[in-house]
C-alpha positions in Angstrom: -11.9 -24.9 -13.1 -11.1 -26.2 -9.7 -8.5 -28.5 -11.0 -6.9 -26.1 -13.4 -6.3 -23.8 -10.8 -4.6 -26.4 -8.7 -2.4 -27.4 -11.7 -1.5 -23.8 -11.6 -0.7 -23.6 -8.1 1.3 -26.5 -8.5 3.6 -25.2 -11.6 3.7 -21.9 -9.7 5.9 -23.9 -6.8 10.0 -23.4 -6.3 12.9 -24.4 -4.4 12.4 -20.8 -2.1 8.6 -22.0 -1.5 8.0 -25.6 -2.4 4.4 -26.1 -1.4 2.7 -24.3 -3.9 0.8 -21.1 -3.0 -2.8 -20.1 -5.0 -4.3 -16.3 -4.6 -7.6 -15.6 -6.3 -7.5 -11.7 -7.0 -11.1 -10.7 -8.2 -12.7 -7.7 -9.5 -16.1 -6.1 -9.1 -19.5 -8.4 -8.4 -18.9 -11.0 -11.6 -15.3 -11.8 -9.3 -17.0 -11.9 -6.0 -20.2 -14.2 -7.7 -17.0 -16.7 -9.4 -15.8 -16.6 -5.4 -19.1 -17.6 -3.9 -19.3 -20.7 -6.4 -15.8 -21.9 -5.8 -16.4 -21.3 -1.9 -19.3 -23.6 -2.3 -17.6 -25.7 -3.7 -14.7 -26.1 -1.7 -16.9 -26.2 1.4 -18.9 -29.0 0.1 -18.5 -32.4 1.7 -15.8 -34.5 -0.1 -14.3 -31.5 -1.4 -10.5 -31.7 0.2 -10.5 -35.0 -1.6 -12.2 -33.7 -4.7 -10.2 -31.2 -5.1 -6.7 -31.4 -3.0 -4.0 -29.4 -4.5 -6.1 -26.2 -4.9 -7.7 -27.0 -1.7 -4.4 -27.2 0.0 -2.9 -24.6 -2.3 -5.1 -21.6 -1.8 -3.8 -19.1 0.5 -6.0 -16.0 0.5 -8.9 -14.0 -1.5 -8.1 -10.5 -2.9 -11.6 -8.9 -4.0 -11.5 -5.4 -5.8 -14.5 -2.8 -5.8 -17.0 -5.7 -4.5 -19.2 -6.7 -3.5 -21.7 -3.7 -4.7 -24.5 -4.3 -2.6 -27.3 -4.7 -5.2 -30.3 -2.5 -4.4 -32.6 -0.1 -6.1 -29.2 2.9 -6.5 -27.3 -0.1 -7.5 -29.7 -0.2 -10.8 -29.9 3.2 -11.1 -26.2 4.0 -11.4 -25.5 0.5 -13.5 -28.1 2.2 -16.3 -26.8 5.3 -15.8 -22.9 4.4 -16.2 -23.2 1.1 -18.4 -26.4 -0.2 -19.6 -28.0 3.0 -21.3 -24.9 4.6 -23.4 -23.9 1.0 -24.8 -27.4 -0.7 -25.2 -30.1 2.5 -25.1 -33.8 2.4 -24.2 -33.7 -1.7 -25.4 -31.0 -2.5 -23.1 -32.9 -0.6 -20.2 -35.8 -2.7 -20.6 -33.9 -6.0 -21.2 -32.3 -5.0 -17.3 -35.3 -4.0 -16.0 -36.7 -7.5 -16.8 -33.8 -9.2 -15.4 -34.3 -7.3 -12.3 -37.6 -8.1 -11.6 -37.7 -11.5 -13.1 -35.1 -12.3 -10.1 -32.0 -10.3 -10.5 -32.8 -8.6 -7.0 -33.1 -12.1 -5.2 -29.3 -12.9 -6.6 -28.0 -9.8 -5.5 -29.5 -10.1 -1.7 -28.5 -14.0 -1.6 -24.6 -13.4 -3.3 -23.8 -10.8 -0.3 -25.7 -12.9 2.3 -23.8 -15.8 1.1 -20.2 -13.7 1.3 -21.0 -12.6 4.8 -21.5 -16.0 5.9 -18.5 -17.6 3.7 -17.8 -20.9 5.5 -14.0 -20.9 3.6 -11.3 -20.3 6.0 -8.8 -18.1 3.9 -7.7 -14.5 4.4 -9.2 -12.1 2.6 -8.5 -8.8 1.5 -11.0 -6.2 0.0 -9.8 -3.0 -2.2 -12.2 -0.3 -2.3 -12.9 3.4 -2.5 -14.8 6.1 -1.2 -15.7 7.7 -5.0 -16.8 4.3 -6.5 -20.0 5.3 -8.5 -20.7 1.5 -8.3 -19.5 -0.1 -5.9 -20.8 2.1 -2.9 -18.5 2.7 -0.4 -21.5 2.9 2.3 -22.4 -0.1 1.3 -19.5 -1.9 1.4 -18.6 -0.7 4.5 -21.7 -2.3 6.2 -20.9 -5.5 4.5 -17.5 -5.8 5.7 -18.7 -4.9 9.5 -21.1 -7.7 9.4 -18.7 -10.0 7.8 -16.4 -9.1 10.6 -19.3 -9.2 13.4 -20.1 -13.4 11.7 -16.4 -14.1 11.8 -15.7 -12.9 15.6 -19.5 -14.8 17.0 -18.6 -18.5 15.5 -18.0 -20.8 17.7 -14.2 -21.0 18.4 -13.1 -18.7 15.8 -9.5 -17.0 16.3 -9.1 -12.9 15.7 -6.0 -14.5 13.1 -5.8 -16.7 10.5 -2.7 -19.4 10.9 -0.2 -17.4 8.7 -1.1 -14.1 11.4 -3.0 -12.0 9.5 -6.4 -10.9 10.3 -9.7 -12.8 8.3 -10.5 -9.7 6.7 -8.3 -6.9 5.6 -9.4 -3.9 3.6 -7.7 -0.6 2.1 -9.6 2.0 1.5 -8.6 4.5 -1.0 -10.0 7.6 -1.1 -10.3 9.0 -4.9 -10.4 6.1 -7.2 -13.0 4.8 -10.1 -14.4 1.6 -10.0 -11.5 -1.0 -10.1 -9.6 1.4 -11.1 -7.6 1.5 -7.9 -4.4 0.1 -9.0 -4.2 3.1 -12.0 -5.1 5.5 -9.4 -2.6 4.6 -6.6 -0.1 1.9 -8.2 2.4 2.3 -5.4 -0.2 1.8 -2.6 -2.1 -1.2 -4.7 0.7 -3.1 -5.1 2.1 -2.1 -1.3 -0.9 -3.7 -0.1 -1.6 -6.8 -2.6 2.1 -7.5 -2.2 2.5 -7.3 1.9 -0.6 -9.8 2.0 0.3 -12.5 -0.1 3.4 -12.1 1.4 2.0 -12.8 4.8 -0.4 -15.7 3.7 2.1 -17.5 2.5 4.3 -17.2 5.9 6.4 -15.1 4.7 7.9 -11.9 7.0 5.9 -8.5 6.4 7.6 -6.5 4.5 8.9 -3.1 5.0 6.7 -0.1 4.5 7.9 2.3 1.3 9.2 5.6 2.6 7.3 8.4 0.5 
């Protein structure tokens, strides 16, 4: 995968921005679980070497509605929303197993791992306040203690090299679960747009008048 996506960043090069450029944009807990497996893998020792054009090539992390912290409503509101209308009282109980059997252990590591994320890329998180999933409470607390890690390593600047800030967020205020871009395309795409224009060095661009 690692070397696919550096093939990829590598086509997606030009003559206006020759060193190629990767962005991984996410959605919802499967995304954020894909980011914490690349992250560990990028981390690992040997991995510039292992993997040099995507390691060289990857710019910034865009993660949309996640990561849902994964506690007891979590459940609840997965059943109520997904698992119950598509699978009924058999799905329930096949969840319920997964849960116990160690689904709650994943969830607590995958957000403890994301607050502690050893990559140093930009990120940007996409969320809402009437996410049924994704709670907004929730998500909120990670992103303060992701900020509070960031700002207490040793050494570690309030900007990233291209001048934008670690972690970036846009709250929207009325918006399903990644559903934000239907909701508010022009505000999505404002915001998607100005950061990848930023990570890769790029001016800011101007704010739409409305």
């Amino acid at each position: 995968l690692l070397a696919q996506l550096g093939s990829a960043a590598t086509v997606g090069s030009s003559s206006e921005q020759p060193h190629p450029s990767l962005f991984l944009h996410l959605f919802s807990n499967g995304g954020g679980f894909l980011y914490s497996q690349i992250s560990r893998l990028l981390t690992a020792p040997g991995a510039p070497q292992r993997y040099p054009r995507c390691h060289s090539a990857l710019k910034g992390i865009i993660l949309d509605s996640c990561p849902a912290v994964m506690n007891w409503e979590f459940r609840r509101r997965m059943w109520q929303v997904n698992t119950y209308p598509k699978w009924g009282i058999w799905g329930q109980l096949l969840v319920q197993l997964m849960w116990f059997s160690g689904g709650w252990l994943y969830g607590l590591l995958f957000v403890r791992f994301l607050v502690v994320d050893p990559l140093p890329v930009p990120q940007l998180y996409l969320y809402s306040v009437t996410d049924y999933l994704s709670d907004c409470t929730g998500l909120e607390r990670y992103l303060t203690q992701r900020r509070a890690h960031l700002a207490a390593r040793d050494c570690a600047s309030a900007l990233s090299p291209a001048g934008l800030p670690w972690v970036s967020a846009v709250r929207f205020e009325k918006s399903p679960h990644v559903q934000h871009l239907r909701t508010y395309p022009e505000l999505y795409r404002e915001a998607v747009q100005g950061f990848v224009t930023q990570a890769r060095g790029m001016p800011k661009p101007q704010r739409t008048e409305r």
